[in-house]
Backbone atoms as SQL, in Angstrom:
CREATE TABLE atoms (id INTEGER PRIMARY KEY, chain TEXT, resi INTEGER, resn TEXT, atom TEXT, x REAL, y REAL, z REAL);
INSERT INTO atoms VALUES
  (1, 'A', 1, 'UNK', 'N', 123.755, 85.957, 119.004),
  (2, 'A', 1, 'UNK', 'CA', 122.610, 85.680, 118.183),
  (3, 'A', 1, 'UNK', 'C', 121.973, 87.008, 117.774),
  (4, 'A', 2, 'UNK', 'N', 121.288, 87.400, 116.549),
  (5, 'A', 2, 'UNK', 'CA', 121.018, 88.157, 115.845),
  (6, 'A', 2, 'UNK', 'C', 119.523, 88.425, 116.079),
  (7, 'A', 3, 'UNK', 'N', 119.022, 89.333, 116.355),
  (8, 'A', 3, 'UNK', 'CA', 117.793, 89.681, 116.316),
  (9, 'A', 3, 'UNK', 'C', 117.280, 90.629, 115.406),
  (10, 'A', 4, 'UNK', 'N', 115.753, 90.377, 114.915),
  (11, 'A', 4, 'UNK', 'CA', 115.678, 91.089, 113.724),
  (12, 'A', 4, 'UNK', 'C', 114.451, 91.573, 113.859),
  (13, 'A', 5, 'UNK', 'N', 114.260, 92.697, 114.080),
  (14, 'A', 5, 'UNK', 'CA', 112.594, 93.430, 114.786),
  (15, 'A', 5, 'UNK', 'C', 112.299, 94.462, 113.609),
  (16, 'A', 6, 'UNK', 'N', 111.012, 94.979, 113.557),
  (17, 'A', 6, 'UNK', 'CA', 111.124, 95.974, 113.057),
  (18, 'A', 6, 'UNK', 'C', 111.020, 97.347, 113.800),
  (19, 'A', 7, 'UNK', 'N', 110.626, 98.153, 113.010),
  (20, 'A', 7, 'UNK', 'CA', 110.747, 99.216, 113.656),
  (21, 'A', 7, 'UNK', 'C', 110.383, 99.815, 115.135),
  (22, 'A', 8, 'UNK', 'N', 109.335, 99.136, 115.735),
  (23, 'A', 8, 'UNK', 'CA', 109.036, 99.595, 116.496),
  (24, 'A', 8, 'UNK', 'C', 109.507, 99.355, 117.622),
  (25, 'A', 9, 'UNK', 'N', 110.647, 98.588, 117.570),
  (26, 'A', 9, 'UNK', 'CA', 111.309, 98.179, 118.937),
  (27, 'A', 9, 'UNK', 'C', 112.629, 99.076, 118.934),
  (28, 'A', 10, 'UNK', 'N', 112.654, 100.478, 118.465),
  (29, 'A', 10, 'UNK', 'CA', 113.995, 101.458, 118.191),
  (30, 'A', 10, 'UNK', 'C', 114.638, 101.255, 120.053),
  (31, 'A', 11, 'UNK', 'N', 114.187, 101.618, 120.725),
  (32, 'A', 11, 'UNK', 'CA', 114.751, 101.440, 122.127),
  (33, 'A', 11, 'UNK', 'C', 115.605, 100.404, 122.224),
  (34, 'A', 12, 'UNK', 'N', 115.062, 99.171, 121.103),
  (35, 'A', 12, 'UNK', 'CA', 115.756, 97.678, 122.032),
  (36, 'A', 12, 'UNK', 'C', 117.164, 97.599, 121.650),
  (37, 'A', 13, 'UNK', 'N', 118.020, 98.613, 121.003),
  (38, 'A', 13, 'UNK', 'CA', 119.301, 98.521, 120.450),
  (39, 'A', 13, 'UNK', 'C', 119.871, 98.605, 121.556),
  (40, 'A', 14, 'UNK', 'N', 119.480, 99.733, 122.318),
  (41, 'A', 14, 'UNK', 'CA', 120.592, 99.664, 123.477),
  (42, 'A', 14, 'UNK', 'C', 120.432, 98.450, 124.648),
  (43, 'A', 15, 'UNK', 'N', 119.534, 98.313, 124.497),
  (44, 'A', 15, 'UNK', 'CA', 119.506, 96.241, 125.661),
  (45, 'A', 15, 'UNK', 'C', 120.370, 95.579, 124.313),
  (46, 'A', 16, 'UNK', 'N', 119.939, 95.188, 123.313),
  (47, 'A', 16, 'UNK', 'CA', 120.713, 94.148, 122.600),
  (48, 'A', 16, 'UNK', 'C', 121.678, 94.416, 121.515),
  (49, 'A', 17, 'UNK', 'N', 122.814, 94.561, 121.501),
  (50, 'A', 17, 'UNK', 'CA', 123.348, 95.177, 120.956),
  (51, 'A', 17, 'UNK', 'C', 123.413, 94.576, 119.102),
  (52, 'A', 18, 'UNK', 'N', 123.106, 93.586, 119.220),
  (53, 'A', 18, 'UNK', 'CA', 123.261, 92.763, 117.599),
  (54, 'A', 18, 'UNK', 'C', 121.509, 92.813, 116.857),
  (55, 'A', 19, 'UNK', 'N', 120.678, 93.591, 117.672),
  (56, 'A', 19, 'UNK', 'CA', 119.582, 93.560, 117.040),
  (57, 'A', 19, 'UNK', 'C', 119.193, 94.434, 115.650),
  (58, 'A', 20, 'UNK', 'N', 118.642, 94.235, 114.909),
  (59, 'A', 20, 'UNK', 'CA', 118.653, 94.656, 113.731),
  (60, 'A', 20, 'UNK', 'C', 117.060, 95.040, 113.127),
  (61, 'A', 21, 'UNK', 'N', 117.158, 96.290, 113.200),
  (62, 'A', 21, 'UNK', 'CA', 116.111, 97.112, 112.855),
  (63, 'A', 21, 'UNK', 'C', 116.240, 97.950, 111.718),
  (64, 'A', 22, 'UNK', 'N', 114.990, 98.139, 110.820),
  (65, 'A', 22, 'UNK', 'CA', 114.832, 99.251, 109.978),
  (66, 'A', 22, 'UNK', 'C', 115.669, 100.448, 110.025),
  (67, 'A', 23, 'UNK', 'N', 116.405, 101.389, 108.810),
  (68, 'A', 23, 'UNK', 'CA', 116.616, 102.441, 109.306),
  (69, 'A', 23, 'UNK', 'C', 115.242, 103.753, 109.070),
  (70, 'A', 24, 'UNK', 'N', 115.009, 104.300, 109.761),
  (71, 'A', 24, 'UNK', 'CA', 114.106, 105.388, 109.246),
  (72, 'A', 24, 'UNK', 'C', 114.552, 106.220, 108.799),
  (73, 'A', 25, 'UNK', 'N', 113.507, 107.030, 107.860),
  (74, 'A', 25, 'UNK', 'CA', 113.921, 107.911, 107.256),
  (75, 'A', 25, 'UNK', 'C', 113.777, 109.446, 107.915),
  (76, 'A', 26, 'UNK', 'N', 114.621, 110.071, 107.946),
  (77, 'A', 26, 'UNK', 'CA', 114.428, 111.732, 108.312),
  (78, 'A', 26, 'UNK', 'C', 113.692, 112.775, 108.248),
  (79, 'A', 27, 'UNK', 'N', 113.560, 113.755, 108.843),
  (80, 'A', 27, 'UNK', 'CA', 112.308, 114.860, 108.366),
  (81, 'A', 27, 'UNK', 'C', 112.546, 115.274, 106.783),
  (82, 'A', 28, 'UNK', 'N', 113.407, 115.543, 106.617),
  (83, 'A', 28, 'UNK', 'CA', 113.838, 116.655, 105.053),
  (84, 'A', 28, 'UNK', 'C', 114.739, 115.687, 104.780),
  (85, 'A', 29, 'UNK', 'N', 115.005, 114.694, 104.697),
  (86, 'A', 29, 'UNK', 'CA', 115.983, 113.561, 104.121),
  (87, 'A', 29, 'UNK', 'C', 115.474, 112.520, 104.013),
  (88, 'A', 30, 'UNK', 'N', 116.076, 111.844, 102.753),
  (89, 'A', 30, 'UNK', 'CA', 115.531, 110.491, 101.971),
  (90, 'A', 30, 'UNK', 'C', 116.849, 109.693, 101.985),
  (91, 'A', 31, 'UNK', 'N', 116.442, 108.508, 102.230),
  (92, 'A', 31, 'UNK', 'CA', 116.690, 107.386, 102.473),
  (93, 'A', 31, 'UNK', 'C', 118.403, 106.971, 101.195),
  (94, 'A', 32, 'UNK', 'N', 119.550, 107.301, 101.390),
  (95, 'A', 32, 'UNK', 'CA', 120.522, 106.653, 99.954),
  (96, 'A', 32, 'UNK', 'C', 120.736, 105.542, 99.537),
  (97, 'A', 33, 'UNK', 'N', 120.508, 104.431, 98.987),
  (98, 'A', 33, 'UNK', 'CA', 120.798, 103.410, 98.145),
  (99, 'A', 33, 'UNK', 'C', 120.965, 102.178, 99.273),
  (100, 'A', 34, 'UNK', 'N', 122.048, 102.307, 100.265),
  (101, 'A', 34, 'UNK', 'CA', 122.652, 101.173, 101.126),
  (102, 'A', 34, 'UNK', 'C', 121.532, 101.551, 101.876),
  (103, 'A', 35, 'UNK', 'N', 121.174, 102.354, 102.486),
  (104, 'A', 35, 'UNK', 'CA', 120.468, 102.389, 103.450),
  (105, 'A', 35, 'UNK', 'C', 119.120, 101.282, 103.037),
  (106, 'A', 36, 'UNK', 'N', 118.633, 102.239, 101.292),
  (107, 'A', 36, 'UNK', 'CA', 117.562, 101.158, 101.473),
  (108, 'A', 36, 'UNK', 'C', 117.668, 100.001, 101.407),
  (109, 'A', 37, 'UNK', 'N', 118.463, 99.231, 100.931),
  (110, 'A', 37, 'UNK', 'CA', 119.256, 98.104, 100.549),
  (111, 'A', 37, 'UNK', 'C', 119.372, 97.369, 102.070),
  (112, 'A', 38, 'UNK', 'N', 119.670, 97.965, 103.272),
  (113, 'A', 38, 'UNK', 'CA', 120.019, 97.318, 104.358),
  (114, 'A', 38, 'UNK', 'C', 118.274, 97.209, 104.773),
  (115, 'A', 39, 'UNK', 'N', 117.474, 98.022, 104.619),
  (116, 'A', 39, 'UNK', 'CA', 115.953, 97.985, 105.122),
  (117, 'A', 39, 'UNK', 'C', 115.520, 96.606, 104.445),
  (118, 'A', 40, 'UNK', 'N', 115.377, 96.460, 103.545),
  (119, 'A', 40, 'UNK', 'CA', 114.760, 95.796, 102.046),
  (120, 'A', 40, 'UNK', 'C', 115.471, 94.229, 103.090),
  (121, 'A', 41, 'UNK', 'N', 116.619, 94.322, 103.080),
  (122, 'A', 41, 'UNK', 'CA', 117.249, 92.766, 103.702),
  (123, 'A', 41, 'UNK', 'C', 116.907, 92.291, 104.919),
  (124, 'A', 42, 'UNK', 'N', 116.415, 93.108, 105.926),
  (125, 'A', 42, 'UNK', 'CA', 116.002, 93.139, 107.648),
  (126, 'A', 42, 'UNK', 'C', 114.232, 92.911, 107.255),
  (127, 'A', 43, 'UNK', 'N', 113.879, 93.832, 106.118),
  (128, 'A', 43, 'UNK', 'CA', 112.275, 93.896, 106.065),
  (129, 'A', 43, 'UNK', 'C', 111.874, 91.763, 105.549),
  (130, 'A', 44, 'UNK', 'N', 112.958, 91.492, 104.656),
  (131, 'A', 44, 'UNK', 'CA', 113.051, 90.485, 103.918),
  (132, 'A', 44, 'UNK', 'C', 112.986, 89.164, 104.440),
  (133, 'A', 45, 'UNK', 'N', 113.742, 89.347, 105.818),
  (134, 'A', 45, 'UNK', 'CA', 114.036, 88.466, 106.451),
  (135, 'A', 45, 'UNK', 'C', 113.562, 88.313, 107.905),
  (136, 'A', 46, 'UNK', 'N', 113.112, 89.374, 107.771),
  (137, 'A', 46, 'UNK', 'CA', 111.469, 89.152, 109.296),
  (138, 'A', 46, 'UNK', 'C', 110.640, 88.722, 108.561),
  (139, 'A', 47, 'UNK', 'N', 110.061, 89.045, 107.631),
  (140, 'A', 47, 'UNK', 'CA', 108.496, 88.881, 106.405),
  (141, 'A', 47, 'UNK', 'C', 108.503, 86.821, 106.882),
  (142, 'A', 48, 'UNK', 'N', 109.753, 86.654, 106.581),
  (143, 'A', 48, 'UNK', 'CA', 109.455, 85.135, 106.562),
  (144, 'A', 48, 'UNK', 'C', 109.367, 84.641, 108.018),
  (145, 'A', 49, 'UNK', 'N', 109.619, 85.186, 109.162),
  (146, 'A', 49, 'UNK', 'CA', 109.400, 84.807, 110.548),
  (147, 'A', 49, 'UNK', 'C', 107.834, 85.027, 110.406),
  (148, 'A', 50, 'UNK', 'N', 107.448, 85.994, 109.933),
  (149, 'A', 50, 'UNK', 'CA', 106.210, 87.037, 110.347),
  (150, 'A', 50, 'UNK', 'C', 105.158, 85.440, 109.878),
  (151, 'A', 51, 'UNK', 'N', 105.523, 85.484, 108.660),
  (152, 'A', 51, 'UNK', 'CA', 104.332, 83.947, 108.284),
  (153, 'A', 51, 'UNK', 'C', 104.546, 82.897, 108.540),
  (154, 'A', 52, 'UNK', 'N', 105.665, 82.494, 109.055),
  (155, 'A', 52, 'UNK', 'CA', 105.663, 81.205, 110.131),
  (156, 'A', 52, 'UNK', 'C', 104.646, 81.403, 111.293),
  (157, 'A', 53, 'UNK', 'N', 104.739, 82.712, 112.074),
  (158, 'A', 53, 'UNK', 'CA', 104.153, 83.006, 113.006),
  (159, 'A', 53, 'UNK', 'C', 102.549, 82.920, 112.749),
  (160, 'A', 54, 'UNK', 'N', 102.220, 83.436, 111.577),
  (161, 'A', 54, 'UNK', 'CA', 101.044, 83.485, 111.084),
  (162, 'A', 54, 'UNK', 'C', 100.657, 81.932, 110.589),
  (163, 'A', 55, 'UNK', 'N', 101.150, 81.124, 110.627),
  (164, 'A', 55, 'UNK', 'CA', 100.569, 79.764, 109.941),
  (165, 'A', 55, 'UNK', 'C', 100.649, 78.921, 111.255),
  (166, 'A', 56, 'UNK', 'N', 101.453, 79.465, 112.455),
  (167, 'A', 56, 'UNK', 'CA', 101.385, 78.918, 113.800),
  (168, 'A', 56, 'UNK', 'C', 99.905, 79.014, 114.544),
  (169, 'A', 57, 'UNK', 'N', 99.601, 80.836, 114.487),
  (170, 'A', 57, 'UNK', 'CA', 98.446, 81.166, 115.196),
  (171, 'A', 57, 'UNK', 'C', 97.377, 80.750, 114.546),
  (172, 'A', 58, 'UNK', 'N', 96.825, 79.668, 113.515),
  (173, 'A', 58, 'UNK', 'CA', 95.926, 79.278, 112.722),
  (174, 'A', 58, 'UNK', 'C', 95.617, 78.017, 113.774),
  (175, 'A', 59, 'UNK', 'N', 96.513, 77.436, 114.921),
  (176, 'A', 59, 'UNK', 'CA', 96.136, 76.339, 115.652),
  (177, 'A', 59, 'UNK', 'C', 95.806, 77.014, 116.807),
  (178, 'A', 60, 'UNK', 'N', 95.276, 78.129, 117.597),
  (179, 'A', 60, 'UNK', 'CA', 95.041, 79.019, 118.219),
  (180, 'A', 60, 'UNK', 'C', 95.878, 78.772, 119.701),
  (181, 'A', 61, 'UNK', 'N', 97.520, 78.401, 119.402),
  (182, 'A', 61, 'UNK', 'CA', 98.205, 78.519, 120.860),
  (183, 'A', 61, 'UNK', 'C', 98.376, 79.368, 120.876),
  (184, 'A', 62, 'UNK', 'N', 99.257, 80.518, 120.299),
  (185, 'A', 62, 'UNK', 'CA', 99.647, 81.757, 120.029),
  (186, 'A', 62, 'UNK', 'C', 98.850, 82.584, 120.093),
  (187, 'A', 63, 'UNK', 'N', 97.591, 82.668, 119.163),
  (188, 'A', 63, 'UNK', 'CA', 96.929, 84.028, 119.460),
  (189, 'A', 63, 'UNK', 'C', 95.674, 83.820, 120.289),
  (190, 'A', 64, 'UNK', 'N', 95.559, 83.037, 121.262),
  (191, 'A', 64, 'UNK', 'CA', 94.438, 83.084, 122.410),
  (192, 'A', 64, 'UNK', 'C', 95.625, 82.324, 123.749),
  (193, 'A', 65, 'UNK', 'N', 94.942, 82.913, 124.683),
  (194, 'A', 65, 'UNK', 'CA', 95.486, 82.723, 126.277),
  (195, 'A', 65, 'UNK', 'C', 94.982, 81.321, 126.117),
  (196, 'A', 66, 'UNK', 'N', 96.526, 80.830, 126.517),
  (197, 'A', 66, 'UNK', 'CA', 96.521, 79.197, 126.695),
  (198, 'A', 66, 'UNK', 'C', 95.990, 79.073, 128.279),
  (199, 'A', 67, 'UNK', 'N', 94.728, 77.634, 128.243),
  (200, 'A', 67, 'UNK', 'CA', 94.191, 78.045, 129.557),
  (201, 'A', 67, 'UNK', 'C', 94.188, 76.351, 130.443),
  (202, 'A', 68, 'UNK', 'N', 95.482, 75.162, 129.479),
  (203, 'A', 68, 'UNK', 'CA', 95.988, 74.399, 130.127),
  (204, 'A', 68, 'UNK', 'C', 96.929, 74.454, 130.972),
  (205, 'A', 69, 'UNK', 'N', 97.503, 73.366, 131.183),
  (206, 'A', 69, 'UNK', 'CA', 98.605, 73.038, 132.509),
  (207, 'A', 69, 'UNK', 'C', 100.107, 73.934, 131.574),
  (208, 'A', 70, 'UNK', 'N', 100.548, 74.669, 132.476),
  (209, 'A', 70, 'UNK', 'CA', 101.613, 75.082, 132.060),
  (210, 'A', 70, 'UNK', 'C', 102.861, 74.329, 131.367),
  (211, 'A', 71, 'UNK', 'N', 102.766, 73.179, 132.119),
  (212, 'A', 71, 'UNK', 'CA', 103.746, 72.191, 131.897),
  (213, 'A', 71, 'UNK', 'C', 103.772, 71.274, 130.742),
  (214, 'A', 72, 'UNK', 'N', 102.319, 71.536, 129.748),
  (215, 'A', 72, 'UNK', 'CA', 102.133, 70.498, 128.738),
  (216, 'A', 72, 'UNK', 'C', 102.469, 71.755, 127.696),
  (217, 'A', 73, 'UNK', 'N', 102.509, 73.399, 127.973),
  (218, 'A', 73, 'UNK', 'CA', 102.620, 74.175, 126.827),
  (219, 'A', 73, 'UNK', 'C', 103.943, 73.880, 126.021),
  (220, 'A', 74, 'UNK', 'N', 104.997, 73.684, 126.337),
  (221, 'A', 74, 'UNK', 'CA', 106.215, 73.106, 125.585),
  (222, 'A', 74, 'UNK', 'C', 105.808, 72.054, 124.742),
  (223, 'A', 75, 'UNK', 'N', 105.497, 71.444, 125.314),
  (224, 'A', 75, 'UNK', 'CA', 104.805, 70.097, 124.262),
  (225, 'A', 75, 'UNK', 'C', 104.068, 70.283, 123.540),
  (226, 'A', 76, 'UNK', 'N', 102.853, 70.674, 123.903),
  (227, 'A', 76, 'UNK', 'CA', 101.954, 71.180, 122.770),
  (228, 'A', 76, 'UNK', 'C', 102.676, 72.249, 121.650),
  (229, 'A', 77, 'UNK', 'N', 103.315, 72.984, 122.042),
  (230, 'A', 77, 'UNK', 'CA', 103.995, 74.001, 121.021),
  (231, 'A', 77, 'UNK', 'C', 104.801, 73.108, 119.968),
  (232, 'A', 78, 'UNK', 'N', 105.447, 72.264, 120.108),
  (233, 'A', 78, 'UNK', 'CA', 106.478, 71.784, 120.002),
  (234, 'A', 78, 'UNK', 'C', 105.842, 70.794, 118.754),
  (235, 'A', 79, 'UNK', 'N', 104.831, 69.788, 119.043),
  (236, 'A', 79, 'UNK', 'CA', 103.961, 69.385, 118.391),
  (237, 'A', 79, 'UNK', 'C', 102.928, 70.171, 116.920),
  (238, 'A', 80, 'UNK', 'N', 102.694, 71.610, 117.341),
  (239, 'A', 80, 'UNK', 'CA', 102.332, 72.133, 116.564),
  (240, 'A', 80, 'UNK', 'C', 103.501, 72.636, 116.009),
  (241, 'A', 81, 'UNK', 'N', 104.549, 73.154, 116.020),
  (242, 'A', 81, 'UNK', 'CA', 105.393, 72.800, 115.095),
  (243, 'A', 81, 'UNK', 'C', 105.991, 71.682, 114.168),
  (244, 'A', 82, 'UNK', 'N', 106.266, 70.615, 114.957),
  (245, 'A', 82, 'UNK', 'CA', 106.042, 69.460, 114.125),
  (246, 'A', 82, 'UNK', 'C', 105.559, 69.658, 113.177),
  (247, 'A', 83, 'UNK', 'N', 104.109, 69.319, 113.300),
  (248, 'A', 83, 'UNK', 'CA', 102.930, 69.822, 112.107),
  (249, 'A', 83, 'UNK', 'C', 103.490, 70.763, 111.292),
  (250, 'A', 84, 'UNK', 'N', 103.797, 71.930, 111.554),
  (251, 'A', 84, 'UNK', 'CA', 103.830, 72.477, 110.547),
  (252, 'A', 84, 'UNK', 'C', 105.114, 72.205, 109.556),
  (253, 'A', 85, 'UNK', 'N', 106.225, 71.768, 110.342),
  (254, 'A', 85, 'UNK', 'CA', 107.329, 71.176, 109.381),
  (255, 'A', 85, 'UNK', 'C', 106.746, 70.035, 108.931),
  (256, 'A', 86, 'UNK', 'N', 106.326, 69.408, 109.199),
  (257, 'A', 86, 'UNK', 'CA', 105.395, 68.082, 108.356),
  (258, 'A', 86, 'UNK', 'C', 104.884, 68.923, 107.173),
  (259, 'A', 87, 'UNK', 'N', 103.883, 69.648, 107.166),
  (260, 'A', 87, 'UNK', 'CA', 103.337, 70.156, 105.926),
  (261, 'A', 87, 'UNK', 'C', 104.644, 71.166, 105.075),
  (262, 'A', 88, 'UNK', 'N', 105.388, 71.315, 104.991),
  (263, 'A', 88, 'UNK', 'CA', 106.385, 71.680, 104.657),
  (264, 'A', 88, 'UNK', 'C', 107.383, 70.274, 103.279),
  (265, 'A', 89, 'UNK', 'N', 107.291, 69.476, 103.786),
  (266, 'A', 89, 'UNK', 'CA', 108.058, 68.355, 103.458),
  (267, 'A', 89, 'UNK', 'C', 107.511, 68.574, 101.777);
């Protein structure tokens, strides 16, 4: 399975080997054509995780400390997804 981070996880290549990060650019060197081309497709295709994530934390599981039963957080998550594939349809 493919993972797709951006930049700031440069370390995590060597734990995962299929993860897929930005390339950066160099001190005195600019970026050639594929390169940006491979950024532009990784930047492209997190952007759309990034606002799923963002239309998730609008039901505040995600961005505040969940302070129910551990055991109902699957469910509840699961549910607020629902929802949001519901509004999707």
């Amino acid at each position: 399975m493919k993972k797709i981070a951006d930049s700031g996880y440069q370390g995590g290549q060597n734990i995962h080997k299929n993860m897929k990060i930005p390339i950066k650019k160099q001190k005195n060197k600019s970026l050639n054509f594929l390169e940006k081309l491979y950024n532009w497709f990784v930047n492209s295709t997190r952007v759309k995780i990034e606002h799923i994530f963002a239309k998730i934390k609008i039901f505040k599981i995600l961005s505040e400390k969940y302070r129910n039963r551990r055991r109902k957080f699957s469910l509840r998550f699961n549910l607020v997804a629902a929802i949001y594939n519901f509004q999707l349809i």
